[in-house]
C-alpha positions in Angstrom: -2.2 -12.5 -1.3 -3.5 -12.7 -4.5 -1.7 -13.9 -7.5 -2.1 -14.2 -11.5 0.3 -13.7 -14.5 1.0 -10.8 -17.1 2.4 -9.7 -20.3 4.2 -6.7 -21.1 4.9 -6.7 -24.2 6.0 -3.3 -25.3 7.4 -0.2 -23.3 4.5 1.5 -23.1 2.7 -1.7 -21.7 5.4 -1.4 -18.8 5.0 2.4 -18.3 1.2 2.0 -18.1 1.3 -1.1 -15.3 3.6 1.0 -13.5 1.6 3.6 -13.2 -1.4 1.9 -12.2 0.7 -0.4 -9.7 2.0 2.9 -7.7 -1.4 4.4 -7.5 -2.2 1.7 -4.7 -0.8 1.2 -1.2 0.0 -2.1 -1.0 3.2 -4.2 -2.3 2.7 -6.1 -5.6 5.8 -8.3 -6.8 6.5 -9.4 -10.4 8.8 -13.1 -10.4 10.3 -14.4 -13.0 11.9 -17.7 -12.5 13.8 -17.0 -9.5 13.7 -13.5 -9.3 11.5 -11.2 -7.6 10.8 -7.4 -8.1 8.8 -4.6 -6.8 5.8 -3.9 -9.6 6.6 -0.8 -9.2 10.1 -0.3 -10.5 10.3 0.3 -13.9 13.8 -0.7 -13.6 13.2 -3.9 -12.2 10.9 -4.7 -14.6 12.5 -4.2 -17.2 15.8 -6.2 -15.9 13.0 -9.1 -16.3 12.3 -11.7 -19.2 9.5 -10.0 -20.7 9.3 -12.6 -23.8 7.4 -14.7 -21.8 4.4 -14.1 -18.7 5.8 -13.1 -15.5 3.7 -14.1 -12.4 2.5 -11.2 -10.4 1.5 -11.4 -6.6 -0.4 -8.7 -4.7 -0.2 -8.4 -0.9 -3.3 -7.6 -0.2 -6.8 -9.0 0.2 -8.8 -6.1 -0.8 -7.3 -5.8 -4.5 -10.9 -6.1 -6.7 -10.2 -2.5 -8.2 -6.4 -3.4 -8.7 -7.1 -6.5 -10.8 -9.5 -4.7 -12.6 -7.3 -1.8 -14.0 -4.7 -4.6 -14.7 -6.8 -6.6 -16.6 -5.2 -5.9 -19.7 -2.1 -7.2 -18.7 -2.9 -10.3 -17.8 -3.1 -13.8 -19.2 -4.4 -17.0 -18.6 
């Protein structure tokens, strides 16, 4: 498992991480505070607080690619 955080800051930013987060087979999870959400419901995601970084966690070990296309997203 492999974690980091992200932004997603406007709707399109969420529309765009979704669709990169359902091109891969494994399950990625977005928490904020004590809840937890499949990356890829855009529902979910937005029934987050996206005012402030949200932690994401891949469950995978082979995820290189993934981080790469979500590079954008995230934040330090």
């Amino acid at each position: 498992m492999k974690t980091c955080s992200i932004a997603l800051n406007t709707i399109n930013d969420v529309k765009k991480f979704v669709n990169i987060v359902c091109k891969y087979d494994f399950d990625v999870d977005l928490i904020s505070g004590r809840y937890a959400i499949d990356a890829k419901s855009i529902m979910g995601i937005f029934s987050l607080d996206l005012s402030k970084p949200i932690k994401l966690e891949a469950h995978t070990d082979d995820c290189a690619a993934f981080f790469e296309e979500i590079k954008p997203f995230v934040v330090e």
